[in-house]
C-alpha positions as CSV (number, residue, x, y, z in Angstrom):
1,X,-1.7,61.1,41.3
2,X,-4.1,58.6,42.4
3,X,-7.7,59.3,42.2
4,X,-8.0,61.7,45.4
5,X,-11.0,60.0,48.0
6,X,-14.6,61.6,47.4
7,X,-16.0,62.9,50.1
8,X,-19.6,63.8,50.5
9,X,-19.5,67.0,52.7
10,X,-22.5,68.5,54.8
11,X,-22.6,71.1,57.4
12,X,-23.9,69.7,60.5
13,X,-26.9,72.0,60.8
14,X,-28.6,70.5,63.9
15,X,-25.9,71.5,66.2
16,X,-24.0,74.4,64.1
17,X,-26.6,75.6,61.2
18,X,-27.0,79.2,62.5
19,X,-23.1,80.0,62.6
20,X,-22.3,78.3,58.9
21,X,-24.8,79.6,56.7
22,X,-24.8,83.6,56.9
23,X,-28.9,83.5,57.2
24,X,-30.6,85.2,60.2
25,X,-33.0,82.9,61.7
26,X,-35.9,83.4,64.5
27,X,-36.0,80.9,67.1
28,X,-39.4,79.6,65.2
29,X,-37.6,79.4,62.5
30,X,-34.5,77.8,64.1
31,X,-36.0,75.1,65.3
32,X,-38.2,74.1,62.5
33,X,-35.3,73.6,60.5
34,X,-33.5,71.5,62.8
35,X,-36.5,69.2,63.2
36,X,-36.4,69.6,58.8
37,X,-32.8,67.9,58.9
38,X,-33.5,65.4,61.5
39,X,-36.5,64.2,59.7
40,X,-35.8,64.2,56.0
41,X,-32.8,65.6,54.7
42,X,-30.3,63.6,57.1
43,X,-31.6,60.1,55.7
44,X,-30.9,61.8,52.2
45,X,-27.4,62.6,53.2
46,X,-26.6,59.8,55.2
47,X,-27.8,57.2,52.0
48,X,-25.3,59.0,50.2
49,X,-22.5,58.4,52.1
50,X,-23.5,54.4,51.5
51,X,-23.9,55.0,48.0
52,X,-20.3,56.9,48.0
53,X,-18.6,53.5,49.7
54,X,-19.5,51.5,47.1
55,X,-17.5,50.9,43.8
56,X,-18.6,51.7,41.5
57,X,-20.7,54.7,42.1
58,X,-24.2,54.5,41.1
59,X,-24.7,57.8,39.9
60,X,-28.6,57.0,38.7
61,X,-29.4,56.4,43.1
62,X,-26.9,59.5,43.5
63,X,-28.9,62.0,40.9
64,X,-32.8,60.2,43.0
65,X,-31.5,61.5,45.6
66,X,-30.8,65.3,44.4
67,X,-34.3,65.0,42.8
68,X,-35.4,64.3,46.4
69,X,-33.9,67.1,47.8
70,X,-35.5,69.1,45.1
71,X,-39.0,68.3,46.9
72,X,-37.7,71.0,49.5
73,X,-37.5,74.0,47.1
74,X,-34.8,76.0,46.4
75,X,-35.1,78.9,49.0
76,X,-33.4,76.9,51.9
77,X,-29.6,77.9,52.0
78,X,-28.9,74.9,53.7
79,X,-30.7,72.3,52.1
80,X,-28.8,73.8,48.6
81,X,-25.5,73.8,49.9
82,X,-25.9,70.3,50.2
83,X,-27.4,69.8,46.8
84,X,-24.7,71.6,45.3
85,X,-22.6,70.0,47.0
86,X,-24.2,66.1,45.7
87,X,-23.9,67.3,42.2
88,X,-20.4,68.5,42.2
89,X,-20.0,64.8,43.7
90,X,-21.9,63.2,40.6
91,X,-19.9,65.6,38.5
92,X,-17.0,64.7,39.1
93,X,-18.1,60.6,38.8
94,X,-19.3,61.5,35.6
95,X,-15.8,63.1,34.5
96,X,-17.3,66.2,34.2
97,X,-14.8,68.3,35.8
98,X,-15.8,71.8,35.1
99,X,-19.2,71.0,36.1
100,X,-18.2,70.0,39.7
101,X,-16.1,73.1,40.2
102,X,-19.0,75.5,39.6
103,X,-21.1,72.9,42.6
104,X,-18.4,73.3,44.7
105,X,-18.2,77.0,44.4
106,X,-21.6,77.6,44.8
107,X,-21.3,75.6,48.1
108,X,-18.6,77.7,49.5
109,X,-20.6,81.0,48.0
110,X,-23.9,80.0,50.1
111,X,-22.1,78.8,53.1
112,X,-18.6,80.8,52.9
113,X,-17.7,80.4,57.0
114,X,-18.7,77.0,57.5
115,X,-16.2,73.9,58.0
116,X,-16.3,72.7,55.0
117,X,-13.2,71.3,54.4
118,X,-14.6,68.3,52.6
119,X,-15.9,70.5,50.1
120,X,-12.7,72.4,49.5
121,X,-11.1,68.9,49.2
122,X,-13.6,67.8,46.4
123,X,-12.8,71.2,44.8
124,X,-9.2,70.9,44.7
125,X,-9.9,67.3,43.4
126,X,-11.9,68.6,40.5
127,X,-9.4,71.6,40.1
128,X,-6.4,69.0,39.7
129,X,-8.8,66.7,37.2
130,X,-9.1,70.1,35.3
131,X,-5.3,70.7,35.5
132,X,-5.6,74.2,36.8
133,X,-3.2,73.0,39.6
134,X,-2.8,76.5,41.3
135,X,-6.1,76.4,42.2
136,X,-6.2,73.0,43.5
137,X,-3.3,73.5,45.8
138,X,-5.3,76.6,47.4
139,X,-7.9,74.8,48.2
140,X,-6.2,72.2,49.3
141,X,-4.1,74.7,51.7
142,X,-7.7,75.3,52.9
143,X,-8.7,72.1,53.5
144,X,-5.4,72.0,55.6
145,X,-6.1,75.0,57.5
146,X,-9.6,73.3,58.7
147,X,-8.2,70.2,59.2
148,X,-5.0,70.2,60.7
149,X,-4.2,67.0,62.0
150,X,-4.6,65.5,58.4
151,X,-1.9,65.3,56.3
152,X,-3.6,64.4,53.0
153,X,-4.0,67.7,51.7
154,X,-0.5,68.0,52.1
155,X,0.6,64.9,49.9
156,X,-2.2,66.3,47.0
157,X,-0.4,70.0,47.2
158,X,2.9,68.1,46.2
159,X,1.4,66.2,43.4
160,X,0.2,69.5,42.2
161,X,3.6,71.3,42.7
162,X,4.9,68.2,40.7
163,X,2.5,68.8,37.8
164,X,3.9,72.4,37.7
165,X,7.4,71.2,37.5
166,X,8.0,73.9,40.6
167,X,10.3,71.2,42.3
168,X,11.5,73.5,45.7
169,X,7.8,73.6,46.6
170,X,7.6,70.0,46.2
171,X,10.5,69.5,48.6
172,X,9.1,72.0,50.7
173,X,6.2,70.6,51.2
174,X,6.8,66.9,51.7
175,X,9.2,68.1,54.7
176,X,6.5,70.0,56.1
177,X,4.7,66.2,56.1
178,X,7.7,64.8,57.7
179,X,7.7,67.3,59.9
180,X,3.9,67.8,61.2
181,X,3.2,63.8,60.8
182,X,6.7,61.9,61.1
183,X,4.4,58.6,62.8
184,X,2.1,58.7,60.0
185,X,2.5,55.5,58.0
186,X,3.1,57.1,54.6
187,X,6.0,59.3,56.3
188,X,8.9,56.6,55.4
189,X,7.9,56.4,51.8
190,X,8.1,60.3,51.1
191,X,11.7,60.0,53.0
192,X,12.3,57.7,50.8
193,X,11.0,59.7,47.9
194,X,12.5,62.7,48.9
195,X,16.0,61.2,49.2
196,X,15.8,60.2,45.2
197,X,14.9,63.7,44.7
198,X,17.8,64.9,46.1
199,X,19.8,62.6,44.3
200,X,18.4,63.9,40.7
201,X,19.8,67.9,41.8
């Protein structure tokens, strides 16, 4: 498999904030945090993103920035979903597989209803770099459910299959590809892939 993108994933509280993390907020309260993300914690998130494009990663500008966040506190459910969610990142740059699966998870713990699909992507990412497979396709599935009219998560599930030797689901699942997203431009090469895997039964 080829190293799955990294995305860097936060909720977009300024429009959304009081239906994706299960906090009850006053209107005070509502608004002050809005005017929190708009301020300061956007630029942080928004700096990693440019730090993300570039290769390689500097993880040293990556881990600044968590420290920055830190200057917050760590009773905002918000801000930490999106710390958790930067380390799992720098985890998983770093190799450090395990680690990024327990950021990821704590992510979708503090925040379990929000769109976060890149998150569940990263967590399948790490899942698969771990070689628990099963869990990666789940998450993947979820990532799928979110965001339908991508067919990425579909191509990782059948890599995943493929590591478990369970060769149906494979099939099954690169047809469903073909036939959700027969314009997209890797469609032709999975016929094509699919055809030699008929050939081998």
């Amino acid at each position: 498999m080829k190293e799955a993108e990294q995305y860097f994933s936060a909720i977009d509280l300024a429009e959304n904030i009081a239906q994706t993390v299960e906090t009850d907020f006053t209107a005070d309260n509502f608004t002050s945090r809005i005017e929190l993300f708009a301020k300061d914690v956007y630029p942080i998130i928004n700096r990693a993103r440019d730090l993300l494009e570039s290769q390689p990663v500097d993880i040293d500008k990556l881990s600044g920035l968590v420290h920055k966040l830190d200057e917050f506190g760590t009773d905002d459910p918000a801000v930490n979903f999106v710390r958790n969610d930067l380390l799992g990142i720098i985890a998983s740059q770093s190799k450090n597989f395990k680690d990024a699966i327990n950021y990821f998870r704590k992510s979708l713990e503090i925040a379990p209803s929000a769109p976060a699909d890149w998150t569940h992507h990263n967590l399948g990412v790490a899942y698969y770099e771990d070689r628990q497979y099963g869990y990666a396709i789940n998450e993947w599935e979820r990532e799928f459910d979110i965001r339908p009219d991508d067919g990425t998560p579909l191509i990782h599930m059948a890599f995943a299959y493929e590591k478990l030797q369970l060769v149906p689901q494979v099939i099954r699942t690169y047809e469903r590809f073909i036939e959700l997203f027969p314009n997209d431009e890797r469609a032709s090469g999975i016929k094509d892939l699919l055809e030699k895997i008929h050939k081998l039964d």
